[in-house]
C-alpha positions in Angstrom: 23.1 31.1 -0.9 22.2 29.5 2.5 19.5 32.0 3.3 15.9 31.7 3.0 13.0 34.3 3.4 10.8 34.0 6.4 7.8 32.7 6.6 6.5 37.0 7.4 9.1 38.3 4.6 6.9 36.2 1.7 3.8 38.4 1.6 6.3 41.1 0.6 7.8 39.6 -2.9 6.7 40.4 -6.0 5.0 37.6 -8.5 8.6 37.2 -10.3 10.5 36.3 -6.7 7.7 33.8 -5.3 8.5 31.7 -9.0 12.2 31.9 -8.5 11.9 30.9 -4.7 9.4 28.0 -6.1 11.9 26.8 -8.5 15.0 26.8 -5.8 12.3 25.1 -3.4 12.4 22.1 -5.7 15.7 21.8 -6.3 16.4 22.0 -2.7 13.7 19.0 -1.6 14.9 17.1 -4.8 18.5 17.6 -3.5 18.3 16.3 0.7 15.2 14.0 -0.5 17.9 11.7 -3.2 20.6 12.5 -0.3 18.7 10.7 3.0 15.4 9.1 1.6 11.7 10.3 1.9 8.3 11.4 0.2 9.2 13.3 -3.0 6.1 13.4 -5.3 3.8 14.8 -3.2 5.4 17.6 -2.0 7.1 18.5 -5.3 3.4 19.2 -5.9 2.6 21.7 -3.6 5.4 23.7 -3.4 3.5 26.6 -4.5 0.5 26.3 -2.4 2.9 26.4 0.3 4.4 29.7 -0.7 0.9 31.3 -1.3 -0.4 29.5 2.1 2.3 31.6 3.6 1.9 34.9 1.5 -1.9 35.2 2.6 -2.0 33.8 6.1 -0.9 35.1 9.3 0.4 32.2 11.0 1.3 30.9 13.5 -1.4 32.9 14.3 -3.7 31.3 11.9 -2.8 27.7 11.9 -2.7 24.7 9.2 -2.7 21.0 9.4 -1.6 18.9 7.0 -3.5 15.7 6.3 -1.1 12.4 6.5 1.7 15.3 6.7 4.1 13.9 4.4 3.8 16.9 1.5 5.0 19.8 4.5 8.4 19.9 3.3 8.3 23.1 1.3 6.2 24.3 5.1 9.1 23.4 6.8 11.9 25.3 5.1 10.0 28.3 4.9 9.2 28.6 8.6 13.0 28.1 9.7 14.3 24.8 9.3 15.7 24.9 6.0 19.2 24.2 7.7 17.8 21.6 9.4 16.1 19.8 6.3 19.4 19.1 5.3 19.4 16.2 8.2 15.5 15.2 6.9 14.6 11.4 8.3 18.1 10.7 10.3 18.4 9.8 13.6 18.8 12.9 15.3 17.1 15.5 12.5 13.9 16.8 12.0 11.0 14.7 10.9 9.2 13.9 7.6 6.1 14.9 9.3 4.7 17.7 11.0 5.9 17.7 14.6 4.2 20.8 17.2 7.8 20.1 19.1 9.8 21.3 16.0 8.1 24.2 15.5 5.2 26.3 16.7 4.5 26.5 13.1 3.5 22.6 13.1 0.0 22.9 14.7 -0.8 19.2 14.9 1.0 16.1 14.4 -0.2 14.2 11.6 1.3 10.5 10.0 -2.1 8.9 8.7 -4.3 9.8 6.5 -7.7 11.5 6.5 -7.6 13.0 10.3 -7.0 16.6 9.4 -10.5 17.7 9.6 -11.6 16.7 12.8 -8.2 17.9 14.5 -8.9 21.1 12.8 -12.6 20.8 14.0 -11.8 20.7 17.6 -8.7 23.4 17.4 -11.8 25.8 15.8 -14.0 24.9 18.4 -10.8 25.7 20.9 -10.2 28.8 20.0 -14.1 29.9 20.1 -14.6 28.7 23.2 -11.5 30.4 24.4 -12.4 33.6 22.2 -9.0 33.1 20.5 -8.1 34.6 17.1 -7.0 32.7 14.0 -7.7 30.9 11.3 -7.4 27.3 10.7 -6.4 25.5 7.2 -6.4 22.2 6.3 -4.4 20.5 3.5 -5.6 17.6 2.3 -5.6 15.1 -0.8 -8.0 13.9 -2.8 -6.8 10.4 -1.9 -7.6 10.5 1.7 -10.7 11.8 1.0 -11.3 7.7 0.0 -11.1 7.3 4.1 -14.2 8.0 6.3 -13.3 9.8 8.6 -12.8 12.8 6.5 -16.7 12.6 6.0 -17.6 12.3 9.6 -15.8 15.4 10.0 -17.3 17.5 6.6 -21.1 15.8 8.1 -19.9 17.6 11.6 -18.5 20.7 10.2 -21.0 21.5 7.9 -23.7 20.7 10.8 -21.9 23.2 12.9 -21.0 25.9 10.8 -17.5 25.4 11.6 -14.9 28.8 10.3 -12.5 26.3 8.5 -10.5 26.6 5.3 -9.9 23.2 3.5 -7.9 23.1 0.5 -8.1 19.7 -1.3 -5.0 19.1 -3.1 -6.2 17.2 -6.2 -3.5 15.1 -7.9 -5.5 12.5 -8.7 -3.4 10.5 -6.7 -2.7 8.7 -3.1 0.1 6.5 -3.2 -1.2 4.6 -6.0 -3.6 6.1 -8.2 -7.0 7.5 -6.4 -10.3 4.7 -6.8 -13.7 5.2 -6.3 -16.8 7.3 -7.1 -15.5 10.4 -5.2 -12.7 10.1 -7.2 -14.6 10.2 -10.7 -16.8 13.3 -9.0 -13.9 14.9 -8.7 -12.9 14.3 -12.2 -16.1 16.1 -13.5 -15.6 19.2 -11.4 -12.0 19.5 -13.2 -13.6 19.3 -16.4 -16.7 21.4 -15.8 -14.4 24.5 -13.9 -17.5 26.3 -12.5 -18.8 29.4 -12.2 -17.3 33.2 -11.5 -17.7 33.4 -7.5 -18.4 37.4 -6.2 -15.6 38.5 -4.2 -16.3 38.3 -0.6 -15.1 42.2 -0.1 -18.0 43.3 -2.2 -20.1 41.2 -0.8 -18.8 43.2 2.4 -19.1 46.7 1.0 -22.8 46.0 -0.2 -24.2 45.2 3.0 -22.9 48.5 4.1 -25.2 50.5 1.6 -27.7 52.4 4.1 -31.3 50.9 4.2 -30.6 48.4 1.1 -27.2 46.8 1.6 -28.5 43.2 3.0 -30.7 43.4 0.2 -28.8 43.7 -2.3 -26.7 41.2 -1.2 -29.3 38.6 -0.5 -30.3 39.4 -4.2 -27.2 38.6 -5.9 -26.5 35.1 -3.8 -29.6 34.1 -4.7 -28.5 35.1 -8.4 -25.5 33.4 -8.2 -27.1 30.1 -6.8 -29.5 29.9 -10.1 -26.4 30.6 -12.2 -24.4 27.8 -10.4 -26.9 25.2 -10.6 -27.6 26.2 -14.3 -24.2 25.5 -14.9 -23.4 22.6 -12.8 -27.1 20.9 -13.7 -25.5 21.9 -17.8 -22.7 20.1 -17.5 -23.5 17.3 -15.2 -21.1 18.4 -12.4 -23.2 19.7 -9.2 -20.5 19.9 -6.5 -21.1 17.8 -3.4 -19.1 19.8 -1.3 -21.9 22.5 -2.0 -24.4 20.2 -1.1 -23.3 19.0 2.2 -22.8 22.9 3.0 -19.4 24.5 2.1 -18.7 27.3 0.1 -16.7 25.6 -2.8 -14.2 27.4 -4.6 -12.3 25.8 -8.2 -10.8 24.1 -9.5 -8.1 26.7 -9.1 -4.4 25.7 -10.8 -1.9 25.1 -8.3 1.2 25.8 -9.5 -0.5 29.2 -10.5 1.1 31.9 -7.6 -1.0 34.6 -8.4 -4.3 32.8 -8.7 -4.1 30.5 -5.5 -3.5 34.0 -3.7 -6.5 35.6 -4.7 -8.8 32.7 -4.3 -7.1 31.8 -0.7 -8.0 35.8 0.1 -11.3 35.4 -0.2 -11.6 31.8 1.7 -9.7 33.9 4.5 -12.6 36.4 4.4 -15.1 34.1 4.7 -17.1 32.9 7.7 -17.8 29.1 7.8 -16.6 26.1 6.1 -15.3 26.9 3.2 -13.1 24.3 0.1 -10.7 25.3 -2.0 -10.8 23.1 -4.9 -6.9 22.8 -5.9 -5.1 21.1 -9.3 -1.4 20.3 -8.8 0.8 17.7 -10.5 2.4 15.3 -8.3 6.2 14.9 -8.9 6.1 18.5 -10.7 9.7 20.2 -11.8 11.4 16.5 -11.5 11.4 14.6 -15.2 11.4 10.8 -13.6 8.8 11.9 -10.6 6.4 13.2 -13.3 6.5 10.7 -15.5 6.0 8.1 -12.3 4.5 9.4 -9.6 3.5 6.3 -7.5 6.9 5.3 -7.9 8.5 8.2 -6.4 6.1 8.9 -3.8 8.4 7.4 -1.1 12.1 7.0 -1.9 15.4 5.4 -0.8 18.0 7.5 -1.9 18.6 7.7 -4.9 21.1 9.5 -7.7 19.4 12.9 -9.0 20.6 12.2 -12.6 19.6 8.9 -12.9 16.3 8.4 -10.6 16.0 5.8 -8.5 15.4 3.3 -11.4 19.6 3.4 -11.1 19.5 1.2 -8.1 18.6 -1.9 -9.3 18.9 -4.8 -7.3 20.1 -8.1 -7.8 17.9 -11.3 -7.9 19.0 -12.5 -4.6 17.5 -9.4 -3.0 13.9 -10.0 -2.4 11.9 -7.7 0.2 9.2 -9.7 1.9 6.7 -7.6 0.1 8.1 -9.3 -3.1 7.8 -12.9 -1.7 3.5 -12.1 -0.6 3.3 -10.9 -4.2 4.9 -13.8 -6.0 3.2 -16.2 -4.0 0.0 -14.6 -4.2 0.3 -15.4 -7.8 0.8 -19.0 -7.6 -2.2 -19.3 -5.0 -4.2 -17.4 -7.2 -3.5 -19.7 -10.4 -4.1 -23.0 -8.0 -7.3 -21.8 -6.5 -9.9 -19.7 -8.3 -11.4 -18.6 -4.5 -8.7 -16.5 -3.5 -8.9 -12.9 -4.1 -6.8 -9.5 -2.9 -7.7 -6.3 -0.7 -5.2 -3.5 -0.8 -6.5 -0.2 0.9 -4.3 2.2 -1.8 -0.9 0.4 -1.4 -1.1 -2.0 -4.4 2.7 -1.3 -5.3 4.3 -0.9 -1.9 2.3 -4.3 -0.5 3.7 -6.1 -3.7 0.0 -6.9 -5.3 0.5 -5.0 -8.7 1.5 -8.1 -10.5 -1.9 -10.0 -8.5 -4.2 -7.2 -9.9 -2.8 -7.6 -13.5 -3.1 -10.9 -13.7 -6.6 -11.3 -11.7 -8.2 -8.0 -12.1 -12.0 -9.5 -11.0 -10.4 -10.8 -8.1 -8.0 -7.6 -6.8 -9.8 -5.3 -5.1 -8.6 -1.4 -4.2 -10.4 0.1 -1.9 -8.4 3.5 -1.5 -7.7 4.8 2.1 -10.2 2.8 3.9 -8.8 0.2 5.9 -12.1 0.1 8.3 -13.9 -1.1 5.3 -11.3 -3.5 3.3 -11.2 -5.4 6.5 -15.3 -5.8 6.5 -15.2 -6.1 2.8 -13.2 -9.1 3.3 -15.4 -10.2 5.7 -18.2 -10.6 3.4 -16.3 -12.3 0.5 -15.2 -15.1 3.2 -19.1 -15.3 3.9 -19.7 -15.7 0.4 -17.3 -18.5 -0.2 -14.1 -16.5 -1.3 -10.4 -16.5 0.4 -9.9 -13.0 0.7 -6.2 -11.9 1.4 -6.1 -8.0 3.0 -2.3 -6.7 2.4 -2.0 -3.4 5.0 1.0 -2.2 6.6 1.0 -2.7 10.2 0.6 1.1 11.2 -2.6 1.3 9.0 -4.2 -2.1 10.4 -4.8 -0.1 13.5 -7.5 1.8 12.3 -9.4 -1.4 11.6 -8.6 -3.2 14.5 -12.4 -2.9 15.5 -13.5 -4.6 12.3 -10.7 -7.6 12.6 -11.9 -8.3 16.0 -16.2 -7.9 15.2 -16.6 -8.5 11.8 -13.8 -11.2 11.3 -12.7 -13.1 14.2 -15.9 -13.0 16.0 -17.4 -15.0 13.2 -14.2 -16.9 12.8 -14.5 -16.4 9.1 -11.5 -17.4 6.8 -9.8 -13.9 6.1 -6.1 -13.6 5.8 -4.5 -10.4 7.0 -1.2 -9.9 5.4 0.9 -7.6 7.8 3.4 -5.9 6.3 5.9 -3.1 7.7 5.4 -5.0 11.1 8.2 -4.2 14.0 10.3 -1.3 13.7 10.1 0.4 10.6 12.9 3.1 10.3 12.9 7.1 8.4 9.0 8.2 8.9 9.1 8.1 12.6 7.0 7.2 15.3 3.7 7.3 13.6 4.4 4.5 11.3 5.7 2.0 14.0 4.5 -1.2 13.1 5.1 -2.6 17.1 1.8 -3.0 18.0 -0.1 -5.6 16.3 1.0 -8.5 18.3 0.1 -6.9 21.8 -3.2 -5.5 20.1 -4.1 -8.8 18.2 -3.0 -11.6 20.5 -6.1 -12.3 22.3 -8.2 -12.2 20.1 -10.5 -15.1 19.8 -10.0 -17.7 16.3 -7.3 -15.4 15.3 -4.0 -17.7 14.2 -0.9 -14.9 14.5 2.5 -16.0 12.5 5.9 -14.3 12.2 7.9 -15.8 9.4 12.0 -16.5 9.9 12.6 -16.7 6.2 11.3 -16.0 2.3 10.3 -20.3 2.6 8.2 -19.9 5.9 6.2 -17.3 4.3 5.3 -18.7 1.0 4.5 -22.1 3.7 2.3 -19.9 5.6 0.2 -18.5 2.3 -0.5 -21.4 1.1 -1.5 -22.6 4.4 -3.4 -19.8 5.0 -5.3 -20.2 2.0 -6.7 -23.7 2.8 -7.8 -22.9 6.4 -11.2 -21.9 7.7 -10.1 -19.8 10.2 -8.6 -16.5 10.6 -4.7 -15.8 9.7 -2.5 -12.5 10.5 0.7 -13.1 9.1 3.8 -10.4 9.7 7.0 -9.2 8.4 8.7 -6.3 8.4 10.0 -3.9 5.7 13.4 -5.6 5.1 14.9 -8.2 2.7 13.7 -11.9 2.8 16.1 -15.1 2.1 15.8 -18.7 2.7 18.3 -19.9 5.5 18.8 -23.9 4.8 20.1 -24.1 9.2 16.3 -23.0 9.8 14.1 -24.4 7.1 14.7 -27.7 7.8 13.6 -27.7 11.0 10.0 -26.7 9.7 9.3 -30.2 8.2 7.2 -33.0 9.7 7.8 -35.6 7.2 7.4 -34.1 4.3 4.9 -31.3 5.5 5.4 -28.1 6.6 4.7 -27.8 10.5 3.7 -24.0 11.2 3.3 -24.7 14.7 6.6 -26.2 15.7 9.5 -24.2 18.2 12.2 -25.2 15.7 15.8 -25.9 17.4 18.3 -24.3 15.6 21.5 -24.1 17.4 22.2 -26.4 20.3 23.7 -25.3 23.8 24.2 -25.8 27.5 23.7 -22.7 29.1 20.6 -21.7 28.4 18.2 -21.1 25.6 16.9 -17.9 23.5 13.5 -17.7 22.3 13.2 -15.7 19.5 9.7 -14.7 16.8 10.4 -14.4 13.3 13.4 -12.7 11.7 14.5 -12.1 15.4 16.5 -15.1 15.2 19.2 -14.1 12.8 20.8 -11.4 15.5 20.3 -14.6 17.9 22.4 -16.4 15.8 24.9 -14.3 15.4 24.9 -13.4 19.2 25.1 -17.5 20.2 28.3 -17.2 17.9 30.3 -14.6 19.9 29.3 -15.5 22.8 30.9 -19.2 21.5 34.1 -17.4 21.6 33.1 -16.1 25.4 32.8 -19.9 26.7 29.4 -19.3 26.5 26.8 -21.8 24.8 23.4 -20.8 24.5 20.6 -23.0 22.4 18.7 -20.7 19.6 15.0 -21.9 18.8 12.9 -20.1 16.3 9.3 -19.9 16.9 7.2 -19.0 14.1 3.7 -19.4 15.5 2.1 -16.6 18.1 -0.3 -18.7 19.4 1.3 -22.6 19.4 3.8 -21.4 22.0 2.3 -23.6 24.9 3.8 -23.3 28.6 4.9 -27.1 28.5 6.8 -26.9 25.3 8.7 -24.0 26.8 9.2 -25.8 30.1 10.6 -28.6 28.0 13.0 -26.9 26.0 14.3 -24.9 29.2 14.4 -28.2 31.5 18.4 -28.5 31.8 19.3 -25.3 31.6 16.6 -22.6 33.9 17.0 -20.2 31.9 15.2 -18.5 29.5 15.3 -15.1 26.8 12.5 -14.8 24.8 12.9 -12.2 21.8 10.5 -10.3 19.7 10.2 -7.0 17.6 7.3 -5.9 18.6 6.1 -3.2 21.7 7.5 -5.4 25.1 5.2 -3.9 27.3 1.9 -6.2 26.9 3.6 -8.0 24.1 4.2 -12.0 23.0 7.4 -12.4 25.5 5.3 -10.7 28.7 3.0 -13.3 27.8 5.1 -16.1 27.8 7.5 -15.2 30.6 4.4 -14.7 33.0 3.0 -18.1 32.1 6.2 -19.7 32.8 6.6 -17.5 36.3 3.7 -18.7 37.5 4.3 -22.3 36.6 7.9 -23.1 37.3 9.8 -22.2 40.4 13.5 -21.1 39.9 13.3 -20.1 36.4 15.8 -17.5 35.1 14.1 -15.2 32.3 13.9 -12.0 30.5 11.9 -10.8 27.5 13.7 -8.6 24.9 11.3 -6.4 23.0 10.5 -2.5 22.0 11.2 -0.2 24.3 10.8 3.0 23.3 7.8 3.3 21.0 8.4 7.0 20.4 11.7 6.4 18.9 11.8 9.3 16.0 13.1 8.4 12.6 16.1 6.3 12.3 17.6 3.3 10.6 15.7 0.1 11.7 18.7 -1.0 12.9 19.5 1.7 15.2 15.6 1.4 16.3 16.4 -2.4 17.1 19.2 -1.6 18.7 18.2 1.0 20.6 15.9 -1.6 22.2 18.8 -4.2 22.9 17.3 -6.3 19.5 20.4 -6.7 17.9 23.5 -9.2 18.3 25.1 -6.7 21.2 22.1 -6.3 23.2 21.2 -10.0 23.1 24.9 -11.0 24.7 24.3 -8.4 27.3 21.0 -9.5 28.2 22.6 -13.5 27.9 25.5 -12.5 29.8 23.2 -10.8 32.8 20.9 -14.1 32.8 24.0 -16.4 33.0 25.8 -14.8 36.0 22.3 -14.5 38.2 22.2 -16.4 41.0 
């Protein structure tokens, strides 16, 4: 059966149908998310909320934004891409994420975590000011409730007044498990389930009594105010969300049809802010997703029977999140100062076995990279080597606290950047091609780009003895040492961080390239061998030590010059370099190979390098154009 109800058709179906459509939801994420890759636990989780979101709702009249996005599956094959989800995260298919270009059912497009409230603030205060109709929903978790931001917009909301629905989708999860003291309020609200709320209709029908209504009304909130403090002051539970001003409602069961219906009813009917307090189980109706949620919160694909615990991979396959972890261990053992910061990505940064083995000394912040970055700030300050692991999409959102609070003071804080360059299935959101052209100037701040598994472990260690700041980057791939480029690294017996390592030796002219970018160098110098055309490969490691006479000495026979890096051209290290050189040499051949199209959607990181001319076929074309210009 290839057909699925509308979105409008939903509200029709009886109890029984919404179950059976809930159950072949499932099977159908389960299916295309083992097939092509993507975020499984969380929206196996709320594939009934979806399907009483839609049941009670008028959209895309009323609207909803989904915070971080990546639960909307169940959303988007019920509003008409179902056909489509079969293509989910290819190059060419629909997104993991809300997108408004998809479908005027995707209100907003979301990708990091704990935005949804203010977008929905400002669409509410839109459509008043525009004296349009609609509601507007937000979705959120109670893990990106750990970020800020989703506080500056409750403070604002509440303040205001503002006619929004939030339902908090409480799984008692993130990526890795929720931290923190709004985490363990949360936990007392699900054990202490409140109080009976009054429907809002009667609440409506009493105030149209003649000459008594309001008062009777006024009468029984005030009656059910005592009655909720009694209870929440009983059991020790007073909800915060009340406090700051919204009408709370839960916890409700979210895998419940019929119950999230009548409670979402009465949120609809109700003027102002207004939180729905929802339980669901992350990973729910798949075994191995239950039993492991974190683990199956983003997936590779994976065999349905099996799980992706049937993909093992060999030794000699190491990511470059495994190398930061097992060196962080060493370092840790060697030097009782150094400690670890991961903002709710213990697992995917590679820090789980760091946290075991150091607990006093591992530090999870939750969604809150803004204040990981400070936090590190003031364990430098206090003597301690702090080590912050982020991926290099989140790191944006604290770029204003690496700059003040870290490099400013030129305090001894290591930022581990993982996910750097292009970073392939989730999209343009989750780019991580703009650290280097956001970071590079900033002041004390020492920026590296390991080649290989050996120049990373060199660069922790160094790292962890300097008394400066470090941002080191890699991207989400496999690391291996590469004998042709280590042992160009050593002075002596000493690893030299700072070096422009020679590689491969030619006559024509030389490529430049930053970190891994020199393997698809090295394979282009060796077709283009074949071509009659010899090109030197150098491997820089080091952001900053790139100095305009080294580069004029390495280019002196040949005038000519292709710098290569994987992150955002425009603005980025080989603008810098080539502009330097332009202005200091006279009849210097050059081009810079970088990032082109930062809005790439979801693709293999290949195809996203390639698409830029960063793999071996675009770096003989842009060879081959540099060696025939006159």
């Amino acid at each position: 059966m290839d057909s699925w109800p509308t979105a409008q058709d939903i509200g029709a179906m009886t109890l029984q149908q919404k179950e059976q459509l809930a159950e072949r939801l499932r099977n159908y994420i389960i299916k295309y998310t083992a097939k092509n890759g993507g975020h499984l636990s969380s929206n196996l989780g709320v594939v009934e909320l979806t399907i009483a979101l839609l049941s009670t709702y008028d959209f895309p009249t009323d609207s909803v934004i989904f915070d971080v996005g990546h639960q909307c599956y169940s959303w988007k094959i019920l509003t008409g891409r179902a056909k489509e989800f079969k293509n989910l995260r290819q190059e060419g298919g629909i997104s993991g994420f809300p997108k408004t270009a998809e479908s005027e059912y995707d209100s907003f497009n979301t990708g990091h975590s704990s935005t949804s409230m203010s977008a929905a603030c400002g669409l509410v205060r839109a459509r008043k000011l525009r004296q349009e109709s609609g509601k507007v929903v937000v979705i959120i978790g109670d893990g990106a409730l750990s970020g800020g931001m989703a506080y500056e917009a409750m403070n604002d909301i509440c303040q205001c007044g503002d006619d929004i629905v939030i339902i908090l989708n409480d799984n008692q999860m993130s990526i890795d498990h929720v931290v923190g003291g709004f985490a363990k309020h949360l936990e007392r609200l699900r054990l202490a389930p409140g109080y009976l709320s009054l429907k809002s209709r009667w609440l409506t029908r009493l105030q149209q009594v003649p000459l008594i209504g309001n008062l009777l009304v006024k009468s029984i909130e005030a009656l059910k105010r005592t009655g909720r403090n009694i209870i929440h002051n009983y059991r020790g539970a007073s909800s915060m969300f009340e406090q700051l001003g919204f009408r709370y409602y839960g916890p409700v069961d979210g895998h419940d049809i019929n119950q999230l219906e009548r409670y979402l009813r009465s949120a609809r009917a109700i003027k102002g802010p207004v939180l729905v307090h929802v339980i669901t189980q992350k990973g729910k109706g798949y075994s191995y997703a239950e039993e492991k949620p974190s683990e199956y919160h983003g997936v590779a694909p994976f065999e349905i029977e099996v799980g992706i615990n049937g993909y093992l991979e060999t030794e000699s396959q190491v990511s470059w999140s495994e190398v930061f972890g097992q060196t962080m261990i060493e370092l840790g053992k060697n030097n009782p100062a150094v400690c670890a910061i991961s903002a709710a990505m213990t697992s995917g940064t590679g820090l789980l076995e760091f946290e075991t083995q150091f607990p006093d000394r591992f530090f999870d912040v939750g969604i809150a990279e803004q204040h990981a970055l400070t936090l590190a700030a003031g364990l430098a300050k206090g003597g301690m080597k702090p080590f912050v692991a982020l991926y290099s999409t989140f790191l944006q959102r604290g770029i204003d606290q690496l700059l003040h609070d870290i490099c400013l003071q030129n305090l001894p804080v290591t930022i581990a950047v993982d996910r750097a360059g292009a970073v392939g299935g989730d999209g343009e959101t989750h780019q991580g091609i703009y650290d280097l052209s956001l970071t590079m100037s900033f002041p004390n701040l020492e920026i590296f780009a390991p080649a290989t598994a050996n120049d990373l472990r060199s660069l922790l260690k160094i790292a962890s003895e300097k008394n400066n700041p470090v941002l080191i980057r890699y991207p989400k791939d496999l690391a291996f040492d590469f004998p042709e480029i280590d042992r160009q690294s050593q002075t002596g017996d000493k690893f030299d961080p700072y070096c422009i390592r020679k590689v491969r030796a030619g006559k024509d002219m030389v490529v430049l390239a930053l970190g891994t970018m020199v393997f698809p160098a090295l394979a282009a110098a060796d077709d283009l061998l074949k071509k009659g055309i010899s090109i030197s490969v150098y491997s820089s490691i080091c952001v900053n030590s790139c100095s305009i006479h080294d580069i004029i000495s390495i280019i002196k026979d040949t005038k000519r010059l292709l710098v290569i890096e994987d992150g955002i051209k425009k603005s980025g290290w080989g603008e810098s370099i080539i502009s330097q050189l332009c202005s200091s040499v006279d009849g210097v051949v050059s081009e810079h190979l970088g990032i082109i199209y930062p809005l790439a959607g979801q693709a293999k990181r290949s195809s996203l390098l390639s698409a830029s001319g960063l793999d071996k076929q675009g770096i003989i074309k842009a060879v081959e154009s540099l060696i025939i210009h006159e």
